[in-house]
N, CA, C and O atoms as a GROMACS GRO file, in nm:
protein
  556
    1UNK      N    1  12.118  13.033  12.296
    1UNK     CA    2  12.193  12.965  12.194
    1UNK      C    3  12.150  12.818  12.192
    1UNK      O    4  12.147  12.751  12.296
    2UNK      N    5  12.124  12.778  12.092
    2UNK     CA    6  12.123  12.608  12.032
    2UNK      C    7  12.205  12.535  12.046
    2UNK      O    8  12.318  12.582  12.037
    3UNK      N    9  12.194  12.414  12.070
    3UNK     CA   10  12.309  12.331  12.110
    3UNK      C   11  12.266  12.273  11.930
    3UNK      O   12  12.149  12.287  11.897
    4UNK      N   13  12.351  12.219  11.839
    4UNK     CA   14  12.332  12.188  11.734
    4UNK      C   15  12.441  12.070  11.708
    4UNK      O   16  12.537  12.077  11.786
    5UNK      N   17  12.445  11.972  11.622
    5UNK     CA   18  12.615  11.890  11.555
    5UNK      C   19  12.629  11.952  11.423
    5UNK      O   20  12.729  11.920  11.358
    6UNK      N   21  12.535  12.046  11.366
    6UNK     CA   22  12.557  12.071  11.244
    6UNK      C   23  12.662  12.154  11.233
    6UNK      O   24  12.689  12.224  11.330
    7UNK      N   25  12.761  12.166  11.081
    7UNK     CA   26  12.869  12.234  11.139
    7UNK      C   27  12.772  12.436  11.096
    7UNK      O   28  12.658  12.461  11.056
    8UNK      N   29  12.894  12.534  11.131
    8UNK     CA   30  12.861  12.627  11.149
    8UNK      C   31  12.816  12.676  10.984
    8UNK      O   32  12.733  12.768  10.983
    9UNK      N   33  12.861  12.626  10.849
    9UNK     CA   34  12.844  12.685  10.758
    9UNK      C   35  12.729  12.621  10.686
    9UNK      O   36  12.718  12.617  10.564
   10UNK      N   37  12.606  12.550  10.809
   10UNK     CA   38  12.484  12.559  10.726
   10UNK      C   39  12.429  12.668  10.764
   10UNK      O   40  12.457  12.726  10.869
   11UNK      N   41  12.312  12.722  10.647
   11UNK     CA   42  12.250  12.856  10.709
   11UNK      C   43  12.085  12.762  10.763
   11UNK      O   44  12.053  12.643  10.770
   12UNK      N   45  12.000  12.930  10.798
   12UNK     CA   46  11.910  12.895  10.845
   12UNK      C   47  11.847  12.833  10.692
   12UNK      O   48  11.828  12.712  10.698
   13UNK      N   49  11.816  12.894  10.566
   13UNK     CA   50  11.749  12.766  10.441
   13UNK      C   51  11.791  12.626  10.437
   13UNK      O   52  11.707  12.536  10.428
   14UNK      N   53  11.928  12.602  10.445
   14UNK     CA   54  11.943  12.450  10.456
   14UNK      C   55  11.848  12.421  10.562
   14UNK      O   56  11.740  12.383  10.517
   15UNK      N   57  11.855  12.428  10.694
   15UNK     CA   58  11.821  12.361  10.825
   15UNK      C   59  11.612  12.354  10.793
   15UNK      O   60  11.529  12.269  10.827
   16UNK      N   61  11.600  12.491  10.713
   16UNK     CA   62  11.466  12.480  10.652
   16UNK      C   63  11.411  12.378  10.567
   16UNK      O   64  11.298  12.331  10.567
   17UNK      N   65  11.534  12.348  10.480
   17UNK     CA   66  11.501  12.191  10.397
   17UNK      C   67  11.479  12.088  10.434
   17UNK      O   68  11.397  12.005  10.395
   18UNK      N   69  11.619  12.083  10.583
   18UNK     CA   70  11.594  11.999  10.623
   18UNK      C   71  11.490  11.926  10.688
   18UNK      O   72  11.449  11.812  10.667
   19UNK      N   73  11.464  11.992  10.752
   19UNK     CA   74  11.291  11.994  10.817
   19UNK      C   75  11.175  11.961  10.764
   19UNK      O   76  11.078  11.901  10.810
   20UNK      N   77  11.202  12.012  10.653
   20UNK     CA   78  11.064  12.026  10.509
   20UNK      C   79  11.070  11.833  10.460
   20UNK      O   80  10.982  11.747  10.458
   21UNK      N   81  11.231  11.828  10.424
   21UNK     CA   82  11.223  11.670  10.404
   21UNK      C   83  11.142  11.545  10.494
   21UNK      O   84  11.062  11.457  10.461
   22UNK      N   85  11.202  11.584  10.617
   22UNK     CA   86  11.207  11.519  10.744
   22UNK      C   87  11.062  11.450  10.734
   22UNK      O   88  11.031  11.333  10.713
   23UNK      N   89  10.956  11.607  10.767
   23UNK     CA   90  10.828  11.576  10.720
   23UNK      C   91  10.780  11.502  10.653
   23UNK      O   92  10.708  11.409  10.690
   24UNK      N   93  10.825  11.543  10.485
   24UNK     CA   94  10.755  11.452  10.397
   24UNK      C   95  10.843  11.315  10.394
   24UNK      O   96  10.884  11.284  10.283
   25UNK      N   97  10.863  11.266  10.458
   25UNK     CA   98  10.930  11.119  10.497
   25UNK      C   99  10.801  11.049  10.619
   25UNK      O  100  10.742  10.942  10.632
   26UNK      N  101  10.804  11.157  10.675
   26UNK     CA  102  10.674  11.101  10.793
   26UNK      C  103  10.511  11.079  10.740
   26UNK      O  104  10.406  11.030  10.782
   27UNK      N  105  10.568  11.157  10.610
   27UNK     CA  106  10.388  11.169  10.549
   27UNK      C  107  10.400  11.068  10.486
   27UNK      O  108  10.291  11.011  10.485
   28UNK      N  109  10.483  11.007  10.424
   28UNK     CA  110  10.506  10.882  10.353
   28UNK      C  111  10.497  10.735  10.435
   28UNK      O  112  10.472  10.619  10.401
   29UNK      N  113  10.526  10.794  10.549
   29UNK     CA  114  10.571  10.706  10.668
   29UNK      C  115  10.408  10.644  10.689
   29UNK      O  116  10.364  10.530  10.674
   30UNK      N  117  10.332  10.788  10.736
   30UNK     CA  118  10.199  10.805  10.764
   30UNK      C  119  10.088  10.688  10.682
   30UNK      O  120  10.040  10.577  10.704
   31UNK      N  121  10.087  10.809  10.562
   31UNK     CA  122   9.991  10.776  10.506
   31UNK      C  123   9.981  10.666  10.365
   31UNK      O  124   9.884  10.605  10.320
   32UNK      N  125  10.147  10.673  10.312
   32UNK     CA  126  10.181  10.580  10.226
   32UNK      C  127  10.175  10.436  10.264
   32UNK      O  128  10.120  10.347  10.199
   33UNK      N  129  10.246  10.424  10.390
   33UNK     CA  130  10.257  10.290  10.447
   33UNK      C  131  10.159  10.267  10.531
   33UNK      O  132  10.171  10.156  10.583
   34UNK      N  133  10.045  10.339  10.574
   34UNK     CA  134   9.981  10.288  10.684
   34UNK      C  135   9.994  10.300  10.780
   34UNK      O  136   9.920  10.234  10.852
   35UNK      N  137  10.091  10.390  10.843
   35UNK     CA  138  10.106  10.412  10.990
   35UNK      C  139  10.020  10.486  11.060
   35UNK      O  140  10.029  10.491  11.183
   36UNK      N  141   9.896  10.574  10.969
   36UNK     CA  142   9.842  10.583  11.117
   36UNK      C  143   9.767  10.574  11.212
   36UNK      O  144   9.744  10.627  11.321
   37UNK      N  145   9.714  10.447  11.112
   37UNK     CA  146   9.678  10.364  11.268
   37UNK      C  147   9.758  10.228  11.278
   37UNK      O  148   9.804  10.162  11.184
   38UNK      N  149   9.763  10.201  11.420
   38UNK     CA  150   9.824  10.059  11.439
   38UNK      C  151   9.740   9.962  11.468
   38UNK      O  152   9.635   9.978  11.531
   39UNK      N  153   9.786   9.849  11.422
   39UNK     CA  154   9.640   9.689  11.459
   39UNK      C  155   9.672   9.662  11.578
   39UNK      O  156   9.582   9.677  11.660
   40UNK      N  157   9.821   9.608  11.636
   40UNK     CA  158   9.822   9.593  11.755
   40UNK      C  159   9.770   9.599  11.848
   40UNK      O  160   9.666   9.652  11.811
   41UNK      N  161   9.757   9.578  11.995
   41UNK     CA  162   9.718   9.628  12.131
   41UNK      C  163   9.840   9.638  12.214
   41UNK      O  164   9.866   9.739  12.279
   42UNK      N  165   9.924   9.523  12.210
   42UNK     CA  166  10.063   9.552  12.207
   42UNK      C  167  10.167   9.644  12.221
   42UNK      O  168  10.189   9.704  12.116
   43UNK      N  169  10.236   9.675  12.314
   43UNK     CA  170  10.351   9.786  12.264
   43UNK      C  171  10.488   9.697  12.192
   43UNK      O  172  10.577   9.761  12.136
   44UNK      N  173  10.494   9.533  12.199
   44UNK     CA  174  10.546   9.511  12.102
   44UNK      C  175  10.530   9.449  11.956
   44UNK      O  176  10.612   9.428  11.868
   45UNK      N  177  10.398   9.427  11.965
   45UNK     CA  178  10.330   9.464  11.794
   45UNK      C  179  10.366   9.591  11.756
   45UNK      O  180  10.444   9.619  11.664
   46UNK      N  181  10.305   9.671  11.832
   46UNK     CA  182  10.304   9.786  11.738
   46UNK      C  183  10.434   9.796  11.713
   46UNK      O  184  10.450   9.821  11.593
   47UNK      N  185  10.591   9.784  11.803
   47UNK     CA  186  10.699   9.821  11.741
   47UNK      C  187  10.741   9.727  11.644
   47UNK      O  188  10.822   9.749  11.554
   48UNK      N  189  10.689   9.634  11.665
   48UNK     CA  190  10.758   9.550  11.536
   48UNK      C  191  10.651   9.583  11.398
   48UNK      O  192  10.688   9.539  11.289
   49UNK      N  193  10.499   9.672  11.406
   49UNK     CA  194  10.432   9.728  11.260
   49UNK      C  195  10.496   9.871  11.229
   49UNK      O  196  10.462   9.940  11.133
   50UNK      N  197  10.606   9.910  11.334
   50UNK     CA  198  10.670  10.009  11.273
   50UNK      C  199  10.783   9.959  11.201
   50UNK      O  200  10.784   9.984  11.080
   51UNK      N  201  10.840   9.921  11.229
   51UNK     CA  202  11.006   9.853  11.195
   51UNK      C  203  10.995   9.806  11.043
   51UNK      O  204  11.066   9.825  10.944
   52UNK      N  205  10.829   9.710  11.076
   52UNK     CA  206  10.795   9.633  10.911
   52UNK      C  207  10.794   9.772  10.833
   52UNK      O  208  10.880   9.798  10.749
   53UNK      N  209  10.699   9.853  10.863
   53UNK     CA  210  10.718   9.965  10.762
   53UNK      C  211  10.823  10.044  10.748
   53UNK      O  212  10.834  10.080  10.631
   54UNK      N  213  10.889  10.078  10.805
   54UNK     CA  214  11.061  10.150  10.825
   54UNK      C  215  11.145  10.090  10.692
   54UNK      O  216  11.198  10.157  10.604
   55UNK      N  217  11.139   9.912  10.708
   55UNK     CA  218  11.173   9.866  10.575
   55UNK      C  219  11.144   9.835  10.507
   55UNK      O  220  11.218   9.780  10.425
   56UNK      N  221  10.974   9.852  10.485
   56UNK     CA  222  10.913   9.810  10.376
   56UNK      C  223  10.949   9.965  10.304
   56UNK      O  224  10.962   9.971  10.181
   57UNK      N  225  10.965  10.096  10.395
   57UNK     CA  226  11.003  10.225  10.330
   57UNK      C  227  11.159  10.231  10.256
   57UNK      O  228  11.202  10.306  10.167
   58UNK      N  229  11.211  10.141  10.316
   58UNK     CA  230  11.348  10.151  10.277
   58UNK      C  231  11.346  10.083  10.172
   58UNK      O  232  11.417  10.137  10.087
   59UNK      N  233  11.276   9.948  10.119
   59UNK     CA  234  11.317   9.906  10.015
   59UNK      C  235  11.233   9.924   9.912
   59UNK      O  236  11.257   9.859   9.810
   60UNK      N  237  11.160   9.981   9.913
   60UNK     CA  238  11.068  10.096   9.817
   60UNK      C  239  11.127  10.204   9.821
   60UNK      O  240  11.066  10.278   9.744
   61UNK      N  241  11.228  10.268   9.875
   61UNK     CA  242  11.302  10.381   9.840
   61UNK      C  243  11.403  10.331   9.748
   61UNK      O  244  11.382  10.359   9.630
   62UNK      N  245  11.523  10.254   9.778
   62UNK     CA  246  11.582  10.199   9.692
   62UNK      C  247  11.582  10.150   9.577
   62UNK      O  248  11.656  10.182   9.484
   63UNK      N  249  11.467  10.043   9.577
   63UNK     CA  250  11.396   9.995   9.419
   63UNK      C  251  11.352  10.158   9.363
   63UNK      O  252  11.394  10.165   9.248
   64UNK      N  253  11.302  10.250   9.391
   64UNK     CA  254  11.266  10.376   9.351
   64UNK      C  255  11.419  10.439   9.241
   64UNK      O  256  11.418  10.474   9.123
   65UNK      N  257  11.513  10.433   9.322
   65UNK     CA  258  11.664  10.496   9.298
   65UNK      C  259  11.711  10.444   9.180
   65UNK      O  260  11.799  10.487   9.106
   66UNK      N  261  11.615  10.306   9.169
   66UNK     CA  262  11.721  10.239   9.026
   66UNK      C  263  11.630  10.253   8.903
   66UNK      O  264  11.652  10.223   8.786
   67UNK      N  265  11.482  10.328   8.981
   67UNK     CA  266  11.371  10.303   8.819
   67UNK      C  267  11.426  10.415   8.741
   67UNK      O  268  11.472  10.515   8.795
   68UNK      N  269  11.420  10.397   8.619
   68UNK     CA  270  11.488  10.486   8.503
   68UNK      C  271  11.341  10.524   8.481
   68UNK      O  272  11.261  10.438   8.443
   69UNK      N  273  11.299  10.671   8.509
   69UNK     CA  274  11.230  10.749   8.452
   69UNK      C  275  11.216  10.790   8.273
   69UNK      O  276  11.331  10.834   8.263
   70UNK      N  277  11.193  10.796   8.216
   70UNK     CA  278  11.181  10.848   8.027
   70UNK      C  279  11.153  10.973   8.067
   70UNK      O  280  11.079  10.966   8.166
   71UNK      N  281  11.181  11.099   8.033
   71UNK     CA  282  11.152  11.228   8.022
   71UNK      C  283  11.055  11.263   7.905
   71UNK      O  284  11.058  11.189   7.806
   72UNK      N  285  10.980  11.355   7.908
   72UNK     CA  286  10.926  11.374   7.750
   72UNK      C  287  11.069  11.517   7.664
   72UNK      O  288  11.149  11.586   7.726
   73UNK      N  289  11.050  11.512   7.540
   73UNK     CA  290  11.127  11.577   7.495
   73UNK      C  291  11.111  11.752   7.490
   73UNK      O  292  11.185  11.850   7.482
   74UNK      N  293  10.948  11.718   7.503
   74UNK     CA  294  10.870  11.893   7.477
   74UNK      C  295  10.784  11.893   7.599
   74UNK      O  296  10.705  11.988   7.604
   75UNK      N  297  10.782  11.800   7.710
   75UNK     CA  298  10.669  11.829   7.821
   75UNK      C  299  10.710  11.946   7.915
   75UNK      O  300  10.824  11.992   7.901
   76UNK      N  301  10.641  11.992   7.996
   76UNK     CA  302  10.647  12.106   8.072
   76UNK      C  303  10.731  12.097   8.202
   76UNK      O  304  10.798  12.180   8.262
   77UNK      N  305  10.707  11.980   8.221
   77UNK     CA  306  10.743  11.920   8.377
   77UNK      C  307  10.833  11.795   8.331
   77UNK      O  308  10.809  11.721   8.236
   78UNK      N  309  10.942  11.788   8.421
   78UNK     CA  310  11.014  11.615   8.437
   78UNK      C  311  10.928  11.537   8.534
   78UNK      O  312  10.842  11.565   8.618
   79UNK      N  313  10.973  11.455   8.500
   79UNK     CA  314  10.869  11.349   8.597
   79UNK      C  315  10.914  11.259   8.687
   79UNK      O  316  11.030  11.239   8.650
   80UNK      N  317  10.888  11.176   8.808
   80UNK     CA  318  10.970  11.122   8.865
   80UNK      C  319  10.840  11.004   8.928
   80UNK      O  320  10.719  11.027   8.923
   81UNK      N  321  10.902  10.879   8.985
   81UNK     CA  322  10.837  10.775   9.043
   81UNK      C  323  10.707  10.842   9.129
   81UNK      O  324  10.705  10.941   9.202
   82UNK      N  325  10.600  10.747   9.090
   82UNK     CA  326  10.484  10.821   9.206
   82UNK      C  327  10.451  10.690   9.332
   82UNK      O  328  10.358  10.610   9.342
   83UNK      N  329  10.555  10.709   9.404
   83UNK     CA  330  10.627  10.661   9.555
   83UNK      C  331  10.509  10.544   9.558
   83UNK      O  332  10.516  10.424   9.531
   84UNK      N  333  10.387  10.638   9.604
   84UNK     CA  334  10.259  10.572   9.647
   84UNK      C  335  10.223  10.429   9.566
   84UNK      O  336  10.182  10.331   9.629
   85UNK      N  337  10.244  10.427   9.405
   85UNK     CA  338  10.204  10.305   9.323
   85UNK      C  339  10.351  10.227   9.349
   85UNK      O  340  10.319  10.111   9.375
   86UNK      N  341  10.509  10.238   9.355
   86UNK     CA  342  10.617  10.176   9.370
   86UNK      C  343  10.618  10.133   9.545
   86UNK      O  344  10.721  10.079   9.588
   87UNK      N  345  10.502  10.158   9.642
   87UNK     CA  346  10.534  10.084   9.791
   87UNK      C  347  10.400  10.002   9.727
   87UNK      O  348  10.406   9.887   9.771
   88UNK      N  349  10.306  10.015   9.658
   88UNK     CA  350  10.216   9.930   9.648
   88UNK      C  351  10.289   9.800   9.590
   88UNK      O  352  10.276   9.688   9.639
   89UNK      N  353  10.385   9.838   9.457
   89UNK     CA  354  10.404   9.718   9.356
   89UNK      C  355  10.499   9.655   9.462
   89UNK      O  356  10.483   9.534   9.479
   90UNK      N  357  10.596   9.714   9.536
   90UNK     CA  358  10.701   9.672   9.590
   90UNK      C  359  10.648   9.588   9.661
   90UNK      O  360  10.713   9.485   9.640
   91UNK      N  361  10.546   9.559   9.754
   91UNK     CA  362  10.463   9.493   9.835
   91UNK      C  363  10.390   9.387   9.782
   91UNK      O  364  10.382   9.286   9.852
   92UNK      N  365  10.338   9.389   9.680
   92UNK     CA  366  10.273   9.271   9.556
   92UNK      C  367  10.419   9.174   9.519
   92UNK      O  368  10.435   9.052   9.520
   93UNK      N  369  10.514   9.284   9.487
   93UNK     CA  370  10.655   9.189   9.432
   93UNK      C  371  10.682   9.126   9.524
   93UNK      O  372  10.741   9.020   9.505
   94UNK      N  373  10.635   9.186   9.713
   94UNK     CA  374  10.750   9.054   9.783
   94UNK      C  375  10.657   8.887   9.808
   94UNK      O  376  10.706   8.777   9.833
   95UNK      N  377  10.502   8.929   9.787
   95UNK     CA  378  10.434   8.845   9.782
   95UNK      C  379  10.438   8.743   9.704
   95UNK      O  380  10.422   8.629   9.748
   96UNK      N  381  10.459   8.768   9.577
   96UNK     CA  382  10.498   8.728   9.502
   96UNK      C  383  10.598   8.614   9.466
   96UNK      O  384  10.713   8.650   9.437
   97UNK      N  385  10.568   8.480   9.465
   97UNK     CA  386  10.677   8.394   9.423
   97UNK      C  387  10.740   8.378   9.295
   97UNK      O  388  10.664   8.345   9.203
   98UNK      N  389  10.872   8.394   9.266
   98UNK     CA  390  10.976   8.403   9.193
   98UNK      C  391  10.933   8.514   9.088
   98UNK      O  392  10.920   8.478   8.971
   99UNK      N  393  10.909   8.649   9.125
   99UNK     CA  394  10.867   8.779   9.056
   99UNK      C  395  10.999   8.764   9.040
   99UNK      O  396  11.083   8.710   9.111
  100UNK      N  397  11.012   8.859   8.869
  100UNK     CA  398  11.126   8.936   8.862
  100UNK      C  399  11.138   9.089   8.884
  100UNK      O  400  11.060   9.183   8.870
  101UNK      N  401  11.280   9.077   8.928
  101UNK     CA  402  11.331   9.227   8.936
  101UNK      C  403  11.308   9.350   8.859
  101UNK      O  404  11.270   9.454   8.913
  102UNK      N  405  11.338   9.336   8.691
  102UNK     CA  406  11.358   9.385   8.619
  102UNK      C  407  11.218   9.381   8.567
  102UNK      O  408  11.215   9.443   8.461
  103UNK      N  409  11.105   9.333   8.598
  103UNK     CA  410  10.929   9.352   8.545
  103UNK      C  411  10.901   9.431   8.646
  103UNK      O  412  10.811   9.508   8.612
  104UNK      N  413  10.941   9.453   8.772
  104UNK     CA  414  10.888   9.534   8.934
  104UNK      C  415  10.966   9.717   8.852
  104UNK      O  416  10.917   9.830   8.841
  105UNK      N  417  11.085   9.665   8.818
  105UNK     CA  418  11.132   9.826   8.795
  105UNK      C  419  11.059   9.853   8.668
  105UNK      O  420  10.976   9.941   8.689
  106UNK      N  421  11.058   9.814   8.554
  106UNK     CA  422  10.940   9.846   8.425
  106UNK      C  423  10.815   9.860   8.499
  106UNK      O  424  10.776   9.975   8.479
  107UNK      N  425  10.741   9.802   8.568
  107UNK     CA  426  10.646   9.823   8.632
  107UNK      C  427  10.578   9.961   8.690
  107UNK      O  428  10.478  10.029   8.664
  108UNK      N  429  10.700   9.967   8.795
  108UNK     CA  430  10.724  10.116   8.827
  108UNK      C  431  10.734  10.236   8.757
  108UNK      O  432  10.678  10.342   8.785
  109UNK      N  433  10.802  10.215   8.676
  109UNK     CA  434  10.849  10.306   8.565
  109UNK      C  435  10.745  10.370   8.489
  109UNK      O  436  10.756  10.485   8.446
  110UNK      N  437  10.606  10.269   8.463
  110UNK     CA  438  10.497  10.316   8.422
  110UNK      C  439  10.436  10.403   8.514
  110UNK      O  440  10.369  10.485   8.451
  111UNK      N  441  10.427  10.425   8.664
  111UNK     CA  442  10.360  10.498   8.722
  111UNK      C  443  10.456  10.620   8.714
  111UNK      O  444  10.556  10.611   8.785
  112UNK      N  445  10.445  10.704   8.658
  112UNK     CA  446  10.481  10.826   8.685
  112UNK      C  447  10.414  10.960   8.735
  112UNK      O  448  10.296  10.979   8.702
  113UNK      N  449  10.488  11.066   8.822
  113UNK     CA  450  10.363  11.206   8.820
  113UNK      C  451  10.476  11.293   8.813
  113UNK      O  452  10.590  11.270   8.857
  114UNK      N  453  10.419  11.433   8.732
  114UNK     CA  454  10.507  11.558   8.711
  114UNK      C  455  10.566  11.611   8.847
  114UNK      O  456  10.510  11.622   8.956
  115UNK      N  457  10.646  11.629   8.825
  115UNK     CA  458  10.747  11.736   8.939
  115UNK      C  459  10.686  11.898   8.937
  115UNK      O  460  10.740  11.954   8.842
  116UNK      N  461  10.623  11.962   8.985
  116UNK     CA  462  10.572  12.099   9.013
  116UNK      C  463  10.670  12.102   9.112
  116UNK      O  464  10.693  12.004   9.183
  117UNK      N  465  10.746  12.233   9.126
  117UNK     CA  466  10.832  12.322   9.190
  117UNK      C  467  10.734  12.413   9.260
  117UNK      O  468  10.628  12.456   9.214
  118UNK      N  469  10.784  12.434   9.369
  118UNK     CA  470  10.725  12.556   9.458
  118UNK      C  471  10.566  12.529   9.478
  118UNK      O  472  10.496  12.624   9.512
  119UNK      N  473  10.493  12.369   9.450
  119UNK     CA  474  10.361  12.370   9.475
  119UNK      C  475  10.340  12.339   9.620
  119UNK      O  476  10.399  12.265   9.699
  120UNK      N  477  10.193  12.455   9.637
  120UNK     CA  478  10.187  12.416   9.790
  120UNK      C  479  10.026  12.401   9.778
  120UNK      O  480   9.957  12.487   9.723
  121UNK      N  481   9.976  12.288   9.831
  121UNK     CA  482   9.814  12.263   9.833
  121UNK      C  483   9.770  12.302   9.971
  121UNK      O  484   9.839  12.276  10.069
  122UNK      N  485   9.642  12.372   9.980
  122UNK     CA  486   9.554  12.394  10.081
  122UNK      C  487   9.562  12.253  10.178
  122UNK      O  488   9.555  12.146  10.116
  123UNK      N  489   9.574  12.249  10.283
  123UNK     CA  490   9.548  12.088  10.385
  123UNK      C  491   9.421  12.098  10.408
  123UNK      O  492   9.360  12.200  10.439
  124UNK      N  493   9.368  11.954  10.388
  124UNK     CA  494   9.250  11.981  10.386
  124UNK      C  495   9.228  11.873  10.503
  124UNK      O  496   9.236  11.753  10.477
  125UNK      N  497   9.202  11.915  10.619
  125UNK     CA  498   9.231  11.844  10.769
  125UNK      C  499   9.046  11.769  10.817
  125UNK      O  500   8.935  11.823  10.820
  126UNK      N  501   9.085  11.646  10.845
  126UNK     CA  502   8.952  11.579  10.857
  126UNK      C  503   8.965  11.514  10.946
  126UNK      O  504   9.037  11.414  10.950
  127UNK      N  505   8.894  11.557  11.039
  127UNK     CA  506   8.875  11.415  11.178
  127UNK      C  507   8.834  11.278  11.174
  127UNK      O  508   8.725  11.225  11.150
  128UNK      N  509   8.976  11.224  11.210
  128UNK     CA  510   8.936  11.096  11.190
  128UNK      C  511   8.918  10.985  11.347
  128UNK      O  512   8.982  10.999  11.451
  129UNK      N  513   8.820  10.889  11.320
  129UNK     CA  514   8.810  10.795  11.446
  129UNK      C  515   8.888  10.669  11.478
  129UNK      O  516   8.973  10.614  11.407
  130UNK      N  517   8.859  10.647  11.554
  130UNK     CA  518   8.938  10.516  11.615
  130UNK      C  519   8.926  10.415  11.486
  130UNK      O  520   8.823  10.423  11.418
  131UNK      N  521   9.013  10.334  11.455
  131UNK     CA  522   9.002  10.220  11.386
  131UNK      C  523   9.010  10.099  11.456
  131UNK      O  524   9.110  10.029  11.443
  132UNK      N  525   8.922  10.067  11.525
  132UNK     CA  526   8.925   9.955  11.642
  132UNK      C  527   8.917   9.787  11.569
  132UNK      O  528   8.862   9.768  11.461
  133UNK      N  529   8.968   9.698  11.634
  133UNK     CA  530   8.988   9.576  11.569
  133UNK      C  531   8.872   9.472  11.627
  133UNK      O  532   8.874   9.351  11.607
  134UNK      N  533   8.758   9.549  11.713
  134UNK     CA  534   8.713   9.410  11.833
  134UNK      C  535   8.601   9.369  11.797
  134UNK      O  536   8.509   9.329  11.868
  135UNK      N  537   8.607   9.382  11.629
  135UNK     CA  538   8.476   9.327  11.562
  135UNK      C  539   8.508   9.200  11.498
  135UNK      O  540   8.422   9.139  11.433
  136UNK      N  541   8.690   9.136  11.521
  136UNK     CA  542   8.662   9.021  11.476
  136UNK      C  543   8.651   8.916  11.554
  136UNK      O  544   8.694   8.915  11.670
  137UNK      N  545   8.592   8.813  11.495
  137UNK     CA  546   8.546   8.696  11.585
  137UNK      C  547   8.674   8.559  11.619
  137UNK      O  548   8.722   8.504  11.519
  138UNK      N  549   8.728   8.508  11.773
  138UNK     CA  550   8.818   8.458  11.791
  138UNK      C  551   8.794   8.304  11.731
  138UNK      O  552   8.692   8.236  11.738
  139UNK      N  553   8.917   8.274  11.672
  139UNK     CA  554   8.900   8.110  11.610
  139UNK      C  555   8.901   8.064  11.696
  139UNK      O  556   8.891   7.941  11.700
   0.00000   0.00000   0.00000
């Protein structure tokens, strides 16, 4: 038996979702933000290039929550924020001195991609190498 906090009336499909989410939060985590590699040498660089991304994820999720999508009236698919171009703009906006709010969410709003249900793509798995930093030269 499992030791669990969930209460007893999730089944095993919820706990399946849950999982499924979990993931694609880490792939976002991964490969959206850059996590996987770290610049550091550090074990407290690197925790503080996680943390930066943790909330650079959080507030690119949020700004995400408020972009008003347009639907088409006859398209096949609804459509929703494409994450990847809203952590890019979100990241340009904080650079950015005295950007507005309301040009970052129109902004966003233009990147859109269709929602496909039940799509599952082949992984297409590639070995990757060290990304080493000791090619730059000390001031």
């Amino acid at each position: 038996m499992a030791a669990t906090s969930l209460p007893p009336s999730f089944t095993l499909a919820d706990i399946r979702e849950l999982y499924h989410l979990r993931w694609g939060s880490f792939r976002d985590l991964k490969y959206t933000l850059g996590l996987v590699d770290l610049h550091g040498k550090s074990d407290a660089f690197a925790e503080q290039e996680i943390y930066a991304s943790l909330t650079a994820f959080n507030f690119a999720s949020r700004v995400c929550k408020e972009v008003v999508v347009r639907q088409p009236k006859n398209g096949v698919y609804a459509y929703k924020v494409n994450f990847k171009m809203a952590v890019m703009l979100c990241k340009e906006f904080l650079r950015t001195p005295r950007a507005g709010g309301e040009k970052l969410l129109e902004e966003i709003a233009r990147h859109t991609v269709p929602i496909r249900p039940d799509r599952q793509d082949e992984r297409n798995l590639k070995v990757k190498g060290c990304a080493g930093f000791v090619y730059r030269v000390a001031a």
